[in-house]
N, C-alpha and C positions, 0 to 999 in steps of 0.2 A: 791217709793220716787219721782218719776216726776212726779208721775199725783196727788203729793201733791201740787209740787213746783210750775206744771203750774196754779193748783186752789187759790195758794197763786197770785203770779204773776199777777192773773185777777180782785184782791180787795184790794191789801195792796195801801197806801200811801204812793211813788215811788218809783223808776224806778225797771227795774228786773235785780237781779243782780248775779242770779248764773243761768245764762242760758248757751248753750252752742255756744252764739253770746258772752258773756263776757268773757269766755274761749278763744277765737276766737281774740277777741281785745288784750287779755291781751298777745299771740303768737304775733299777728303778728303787734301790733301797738304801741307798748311800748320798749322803749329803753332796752339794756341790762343791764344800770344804776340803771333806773330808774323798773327793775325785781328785781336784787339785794333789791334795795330798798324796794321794798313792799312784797317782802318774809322777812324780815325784821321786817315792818311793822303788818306782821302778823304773823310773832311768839311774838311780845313783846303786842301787842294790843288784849285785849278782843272783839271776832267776836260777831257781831249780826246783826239784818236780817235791811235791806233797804241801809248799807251803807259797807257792805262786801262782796266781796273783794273790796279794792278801784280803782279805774280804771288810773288811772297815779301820778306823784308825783307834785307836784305845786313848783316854785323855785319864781316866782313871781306875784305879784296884782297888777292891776297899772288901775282905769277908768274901762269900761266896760270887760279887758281884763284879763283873767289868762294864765299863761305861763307855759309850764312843764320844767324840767330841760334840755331837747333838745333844747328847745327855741322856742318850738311850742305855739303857742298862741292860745286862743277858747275865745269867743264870750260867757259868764256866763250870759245865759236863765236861770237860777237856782240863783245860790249864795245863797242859805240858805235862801236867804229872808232877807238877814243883807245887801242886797247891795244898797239902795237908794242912797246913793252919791257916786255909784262905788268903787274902791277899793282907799283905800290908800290916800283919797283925801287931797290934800297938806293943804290946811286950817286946817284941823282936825289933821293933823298929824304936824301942826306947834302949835296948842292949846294943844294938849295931853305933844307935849317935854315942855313948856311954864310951865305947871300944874307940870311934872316932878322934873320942877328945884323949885316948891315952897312945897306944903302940896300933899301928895300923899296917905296918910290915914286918915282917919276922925275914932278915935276909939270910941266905943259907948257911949252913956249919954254926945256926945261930939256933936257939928256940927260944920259947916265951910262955908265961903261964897259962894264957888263953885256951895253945894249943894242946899244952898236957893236960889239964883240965876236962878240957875236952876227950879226949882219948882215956883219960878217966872213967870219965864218966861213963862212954859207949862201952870201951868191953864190961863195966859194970852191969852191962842189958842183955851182952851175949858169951854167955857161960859155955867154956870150951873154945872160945876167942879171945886171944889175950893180947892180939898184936895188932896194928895200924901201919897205915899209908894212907897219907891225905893227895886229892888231887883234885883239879881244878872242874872236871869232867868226868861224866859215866863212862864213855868212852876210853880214858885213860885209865879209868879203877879197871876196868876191864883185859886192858892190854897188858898192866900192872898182873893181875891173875894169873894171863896164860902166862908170861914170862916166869912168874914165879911158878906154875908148875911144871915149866918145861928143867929150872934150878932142882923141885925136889926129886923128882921122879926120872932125871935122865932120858925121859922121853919126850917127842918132840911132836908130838899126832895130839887133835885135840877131833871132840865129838858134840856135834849139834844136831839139833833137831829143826826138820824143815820149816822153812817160813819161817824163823827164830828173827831177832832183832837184836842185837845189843848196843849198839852205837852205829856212828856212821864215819869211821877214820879205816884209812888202808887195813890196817892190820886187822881188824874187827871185824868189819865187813868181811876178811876172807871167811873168818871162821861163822859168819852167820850165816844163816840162811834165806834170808829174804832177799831174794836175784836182782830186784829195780836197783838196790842198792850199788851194785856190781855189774852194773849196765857201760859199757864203752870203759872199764879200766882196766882190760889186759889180764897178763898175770897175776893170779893172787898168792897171796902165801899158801906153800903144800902143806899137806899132811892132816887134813881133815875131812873127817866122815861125818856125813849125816844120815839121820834116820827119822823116820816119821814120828811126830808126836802123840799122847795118847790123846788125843781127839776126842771129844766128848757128844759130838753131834754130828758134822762133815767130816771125811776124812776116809782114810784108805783100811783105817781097823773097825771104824763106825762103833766108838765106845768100846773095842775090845783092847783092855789096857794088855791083858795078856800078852796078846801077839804083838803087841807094843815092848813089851819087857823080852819077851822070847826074841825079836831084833836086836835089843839093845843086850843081853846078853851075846847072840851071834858073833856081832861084832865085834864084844873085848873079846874076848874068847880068841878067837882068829888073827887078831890083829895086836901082839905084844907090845908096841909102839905108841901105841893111845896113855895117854900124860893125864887128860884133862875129860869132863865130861862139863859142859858148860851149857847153861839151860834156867829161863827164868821159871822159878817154884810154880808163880801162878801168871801165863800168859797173859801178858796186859792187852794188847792190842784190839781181841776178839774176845777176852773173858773167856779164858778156858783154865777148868780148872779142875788138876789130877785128884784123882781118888788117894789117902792115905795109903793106901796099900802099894800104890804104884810109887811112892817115893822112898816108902820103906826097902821094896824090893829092889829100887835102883840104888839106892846106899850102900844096902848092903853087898850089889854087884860091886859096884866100884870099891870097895872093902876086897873084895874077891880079887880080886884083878891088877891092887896094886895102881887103881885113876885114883884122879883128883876129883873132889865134885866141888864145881866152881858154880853156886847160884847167885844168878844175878836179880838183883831187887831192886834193882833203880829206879824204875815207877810204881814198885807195889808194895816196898816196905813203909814202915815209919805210922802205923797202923790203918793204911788204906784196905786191908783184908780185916780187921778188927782186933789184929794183933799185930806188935809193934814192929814183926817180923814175919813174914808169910810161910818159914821155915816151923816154928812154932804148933803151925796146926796139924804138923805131917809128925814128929816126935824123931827128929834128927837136926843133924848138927852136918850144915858143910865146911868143909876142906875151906874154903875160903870164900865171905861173904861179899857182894860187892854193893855199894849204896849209892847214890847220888839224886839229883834232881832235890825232892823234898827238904833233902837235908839241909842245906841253907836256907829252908823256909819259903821259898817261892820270890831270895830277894837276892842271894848271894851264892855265886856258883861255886859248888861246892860236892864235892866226892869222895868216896877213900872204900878203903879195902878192911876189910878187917881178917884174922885169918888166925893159924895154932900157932902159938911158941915156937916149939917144935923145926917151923919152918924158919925161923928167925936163924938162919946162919950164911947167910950170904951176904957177907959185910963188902964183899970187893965186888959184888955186883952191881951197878945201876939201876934198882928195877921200876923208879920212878923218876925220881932226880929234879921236879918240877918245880919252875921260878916260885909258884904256892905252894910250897909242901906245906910249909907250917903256918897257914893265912892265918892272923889272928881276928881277920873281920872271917871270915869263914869258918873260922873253930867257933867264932862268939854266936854265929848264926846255928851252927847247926849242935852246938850246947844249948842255947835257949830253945832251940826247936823239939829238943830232947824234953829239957825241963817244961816246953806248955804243954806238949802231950801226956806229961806225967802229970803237972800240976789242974790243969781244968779234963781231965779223964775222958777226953778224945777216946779212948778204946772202947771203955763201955758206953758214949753215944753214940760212935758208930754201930755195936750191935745192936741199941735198940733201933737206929734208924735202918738197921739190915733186913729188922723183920717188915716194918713199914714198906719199904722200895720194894721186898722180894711180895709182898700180900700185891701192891698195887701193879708190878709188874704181871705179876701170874692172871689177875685180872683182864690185864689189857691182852694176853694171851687167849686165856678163856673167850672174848669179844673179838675179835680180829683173824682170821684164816690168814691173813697176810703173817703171819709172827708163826715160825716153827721153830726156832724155839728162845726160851731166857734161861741167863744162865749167869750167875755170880757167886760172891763172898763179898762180908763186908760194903764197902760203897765201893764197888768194883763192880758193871753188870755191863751185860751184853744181852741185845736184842736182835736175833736174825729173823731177815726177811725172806720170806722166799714165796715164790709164784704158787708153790703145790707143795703140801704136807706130805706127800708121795713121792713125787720126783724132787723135791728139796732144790730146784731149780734156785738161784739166786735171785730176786727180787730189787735189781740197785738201781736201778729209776725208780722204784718206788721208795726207798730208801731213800735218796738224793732229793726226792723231791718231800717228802719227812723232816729229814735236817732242814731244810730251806724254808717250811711253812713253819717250822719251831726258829730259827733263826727271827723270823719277821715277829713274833711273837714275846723274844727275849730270854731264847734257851739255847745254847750253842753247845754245842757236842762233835763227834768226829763221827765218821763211818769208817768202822775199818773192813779188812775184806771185801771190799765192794757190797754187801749187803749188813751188816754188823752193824747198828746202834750203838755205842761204846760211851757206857754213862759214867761219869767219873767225878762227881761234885766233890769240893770243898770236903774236909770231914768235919766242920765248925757250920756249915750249915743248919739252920736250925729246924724244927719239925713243922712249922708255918713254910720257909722257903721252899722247902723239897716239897713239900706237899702242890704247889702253886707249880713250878716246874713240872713234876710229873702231872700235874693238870695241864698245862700247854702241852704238852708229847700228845696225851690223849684225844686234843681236840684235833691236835694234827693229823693223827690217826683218822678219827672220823670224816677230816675233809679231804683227807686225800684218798683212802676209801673208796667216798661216796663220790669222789669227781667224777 
């Protein structure tokens, strides 16, 4: 059974969570309230693998901060990826009670102004996008996608690139690529190819986008049945992040070829790269965009699609059909979420705080043999560990035990890859908090080092 757990541990998408350092936390670092409580928590809740057992109980959200019921506060490097205006932020949470005291359900064959409003407003942000579907989940804007491009393009093959992630529903999971997910469920849906990512560090091209694009050409090429090319612009999981040139050239394939390009930006739009869309930095436009997480603000779930005109003629198809299509506490959230990152200029602090994170990272690079390498956009960053700058061996005990001594200190983050630092703060953080934060990373560095 271990030398399963540690081979899970070294590929799922994050952190490790039944080691014998979580054992370890859950003794000696968690109240006796807050043990109650998640013995609790885990006899009434269905266990499964990346996020059991859970490591404390949360009593509050507040900005870049969570609180346990001790009153212990951490520094959310993680947040689901729902956290672009931190937690709780007062404007949003004065628009959602506002939306409260007026329509709060929009039932179907119905609409409301909230939700046009809203859809308003978004393709007002993305030029060459003029269409919507709201939905309740990433997952669903996702499966929303392939359906619609199996409507446009008559073909039924969709294309992903390994280890990919987009959700975690039957139909998703076939088309992605990360296997933990597709562990013990049988059959998946046919008619999907994957292909190695352009890998910026590890990997089977080791930075050679080329032969990354020479595959990804191979395959349309060969294969007239491919509908879809579905693929997050900028990896979240391990902060991997394509060269310009390699999205150019992939556009322009799927141009050639008669695919869709379906990018999915579920945890990395809404200006987590420093633009309000990570499509943006590359000078292309996809086929159909997919949103979710952030978009309700980190308060209300909330997802949709956005996509061409063009495509807008499948009036007898179902391609959403969801109890929330037109939530109008969900259109309110993720319009106000629009207007604070326009109104208090989220884009332009997260670049100046991008040069900040990437000086101090490169640092703690410079200082540390253990670190081969960093790598971000934006407040999006990845720190791999590894045993030897040579052999790039993966370093995840030491990693694991990093998270854990930043854990006890009030910084919580994820490890992806089994060795990946995955720093993800708040984009409302301010230049005191993040500075305080990557000071605990550092000491942890030093002490776990020098043990």
């Amino acid at each position: 059974m271990k030398e399963k757990l540690s081979k899970n541990e070294m590929i799922v998408e994050g952190d490790i969570n039944l080691s014998e350092a979580r054992k370890t936390w859950l003794k000696d670092q968690v109240s006796t309230e807050a043990k109650t409580l998640l013995e609790k928590d885990a006899k009434y809740f269905m266990h499964q693998a990346l996020s059991t057992p859970c490591l404390d109980v949360l009593a509050n959200a507040q900005g870049a901060l969570i609180t346990n019921t001790s009153g212990k506060n951490y520094f959310d490097f993680h947040g689901n990826n729902v956290h672009q205006l931190g937690f709780s932020h007062p404007k949003l949470v004065a628009a959602l009670k506002q939306q409260l005291d007026a329509l709060t359900f929009s039932t179907r064959r119905y609409t409301n102004k909230t939700a046009i409003n809203f859809a308003e407003k978004l393709t007002s942000l993305t030029p060459g996008l003029d269409k919507i579907l709201m939905t309740p989940n990433g997952s669903s804007a996702v499966g929303i996608a392939l359906k619609l491009a199996r409507a446009v393009t008559g073909k039924y093959k969709v294309l992903s690139f390994w280890d990919s992630f987009h959700g975690a529903s039957l139909d998703v999971v076939s088309v992605s690529g990360e296997s933990v997910f597709r562990e013990q469920m049988g059959p998946m849906m046919p008619g999907v190819e994957r292909i190695p990512p352009p890998i910026t560090y590890r990997g089977i091209y080791e930075s050679n986008e080329e032969k990354a694009l020479e595959y990804l050409e191979y395959i349309l090429a060969k294969d007239n049945q491919i509908g879809a090319f579905l693929a997050e612009t900028v990896r979240n999981t391990d902060a991997q992040i394509p060269s310009k040139h390699f999205w150019k050239a992939a556009r322009k394939l799927c141009d050639q070829y008669g695919v869709l390009l379906i990018l999915d930006e579920i945890p990395i739009a809404l200006g987590r790269t420093g633009k309000l869309f990570a499509y943006e930095h590359y000078d292309i436009i996809p086929d159909i965009l997919c949103l979710g997480k952030g978009l309700g603000g980190g308060i209300i779930p909330q997802a949709a699609i956005v996509t061409k005109k063009e495509f807008d003629q499948f009036n007898q198809i179902s391609l959403g059909h969801y109890t929330f299509e037109k939530s109008p506490m969900g259109a309110a959230a993720a319009h106000t979420t629009l207007e604070i990152i326009e109104g208090e200029h989220l884009l332009e602090h997260v670049v100046y705080l991008e040069g900040m994170m990437q000086a101090e990272l490169n640092q703690l690079q410079a200082d540390f043999e253990l670190i081969g390498d960093v790598r971000g956009i934006g407040l999006l960053w990845g720190i791999e560990l590894v045993t030897s700058r040579v052999t790039k061996e993966k370093a995840s005990a030491q990693a694991e035990a990093i998270m854990y001594e930043c854990l006890k200190n009030g910084l919580s983050f994820k490890v992806s890859k089994g060795n990946v630092l995955q720093l993800c703060p708040a984009l409302t953080i301010t230049e005191t908090q993040l500075a305080e934060a990557l000071n605990i990373l550092r000491t942890a560095f030093y002490k776990i080092t020098q043990a």
